[in-house]
N, C-alpha and C positions, 0 to 999 in steps of 0.2 A: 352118211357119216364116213363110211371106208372112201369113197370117191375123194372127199374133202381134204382126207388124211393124205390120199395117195397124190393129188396135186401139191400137198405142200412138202412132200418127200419131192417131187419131182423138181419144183420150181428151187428149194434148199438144194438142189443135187446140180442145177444151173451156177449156184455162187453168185447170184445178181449183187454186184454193189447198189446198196443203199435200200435192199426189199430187208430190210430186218422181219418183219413178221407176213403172214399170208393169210389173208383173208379171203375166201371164195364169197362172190357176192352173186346173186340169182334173181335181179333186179330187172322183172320184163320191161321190152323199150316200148309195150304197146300202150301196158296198164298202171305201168312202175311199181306194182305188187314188187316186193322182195324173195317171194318163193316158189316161180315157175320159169322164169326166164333163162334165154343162154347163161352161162356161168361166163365170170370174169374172174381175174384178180387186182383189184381196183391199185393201182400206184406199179407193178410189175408189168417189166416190157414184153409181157407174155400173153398168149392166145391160146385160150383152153376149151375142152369137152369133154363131156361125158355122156356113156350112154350105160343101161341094167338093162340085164335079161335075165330072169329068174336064178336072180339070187347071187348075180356075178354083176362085177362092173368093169369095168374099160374106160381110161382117161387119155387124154391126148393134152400134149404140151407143147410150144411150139413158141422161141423167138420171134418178135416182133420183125426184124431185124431179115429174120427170113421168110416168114412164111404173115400174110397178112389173116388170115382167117384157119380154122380147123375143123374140121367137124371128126366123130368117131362113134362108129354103131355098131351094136352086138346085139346078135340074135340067136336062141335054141335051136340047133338043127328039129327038125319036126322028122316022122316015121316017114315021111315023102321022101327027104334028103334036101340036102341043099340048092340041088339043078329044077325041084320042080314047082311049078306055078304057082303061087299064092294065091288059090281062088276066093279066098276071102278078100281079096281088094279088087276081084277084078272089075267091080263097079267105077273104083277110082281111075282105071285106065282104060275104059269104055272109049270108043270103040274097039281099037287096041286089047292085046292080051295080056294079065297078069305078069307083072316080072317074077323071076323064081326069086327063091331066099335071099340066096348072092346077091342077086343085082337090087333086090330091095334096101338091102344095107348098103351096096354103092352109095344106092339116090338118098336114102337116111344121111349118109356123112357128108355128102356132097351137100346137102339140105341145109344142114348144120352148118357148115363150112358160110353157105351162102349166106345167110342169119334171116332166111324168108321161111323154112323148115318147109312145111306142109301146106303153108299159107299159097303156093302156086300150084300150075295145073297140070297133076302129074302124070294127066297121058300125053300131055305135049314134051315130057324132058326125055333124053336119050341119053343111053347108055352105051359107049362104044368101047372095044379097047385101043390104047394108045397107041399110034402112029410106032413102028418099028418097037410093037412093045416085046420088052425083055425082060425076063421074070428076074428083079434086084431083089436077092437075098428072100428067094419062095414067095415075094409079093405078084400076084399077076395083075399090070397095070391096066387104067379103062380111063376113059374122057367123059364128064357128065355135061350133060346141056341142058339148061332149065331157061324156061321161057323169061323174056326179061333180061337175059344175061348176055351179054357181050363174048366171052366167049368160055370155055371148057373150064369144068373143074376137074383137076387131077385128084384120081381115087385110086385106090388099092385095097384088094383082099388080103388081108394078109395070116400067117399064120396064126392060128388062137389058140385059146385054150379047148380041150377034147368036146367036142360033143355042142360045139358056136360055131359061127361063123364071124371075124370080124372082121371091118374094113374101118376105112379112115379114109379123109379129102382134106386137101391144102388149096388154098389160093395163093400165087405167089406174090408178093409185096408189088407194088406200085411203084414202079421205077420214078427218083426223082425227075422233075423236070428242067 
């Protein structure tokens, strides 16, 4: 409900001519269920997400115009801290070692952003950080690579609220041809 509320302050804060009302719709593209899928806003030239973590939410907004995909993930720091390995997945990145908190929510946003989530194989994705990266406004930037993909999704940690971690990924639009 707060997620729902908080995308339509955001997308209202946009001024989009001709979105008079905002509807979040959660219409998966696998099963066409209406209540598990990526979120949209059906008729707005906008790219949305959300992600909960115990009892907090995090949404992400993003013009068409600029940005062609979003993802955004929030996670509890745990009593380990954020730098240390998630051995609870490390099945999922066999051979390979567990990514710590941070870079788990990287590969989350970046996931999301893709709109394949968890559906690929994620001891083959990589986490780097960006080329001449330069911490813009406390964000520290990284390049995600997921199999499948042509090339990097840009991600960022960025500041959150006390006691999270969150990060966010953009794909940039498609340049016409």
């Amino acid at each position: 409900m707060l997620a729902r509320e908080l995308l339509t302050a955001l997308v209202a804060e946009l001024a989009l001519e001709g979105v008079a009302t905002v509807t979040v719709s959660r219409r998966c593209s696998i099963c066409g269920a209406e209540d598990h899928g990526s979120p949209s806003i059906p008729g707005a030239p906008v790219v949305v997400s959300i992600a909960y973590a115990g009892g907090a939410v995090a949404v992400a907004v993003a013009l068409q115009t600029e940005t062609a995909a979003v993802g955004v993930d929030l996670e509890r720091v745990t009593a380990a801290g954020r730098h240390a390995p998630l051995g609870e997945l490390g099945a999922l990145f066999a051979p390979g070692a567990a990514p710590s908190l941070e870079a788990w929510t990287l590969l989350e946003a970046a996931l999301k952003a893709d709109g394949r989530g968890l559906r690929v194989e994620l001891a083959d994705c990589i986490i780097r950080e960006a080329p001449a990266a330069a911490s813009r406004d406390g964000a520290a930037e990284y390049e995600v690579g997921a199999p499948g993909r042509a090339g990097p999704i840009e991600a960022a940690v960025l500041p959150g609220p006390e006691g999270f971690v969150l990060s966010v990924a953009a794909i940039p639009p498609t340049p016409p041809s």
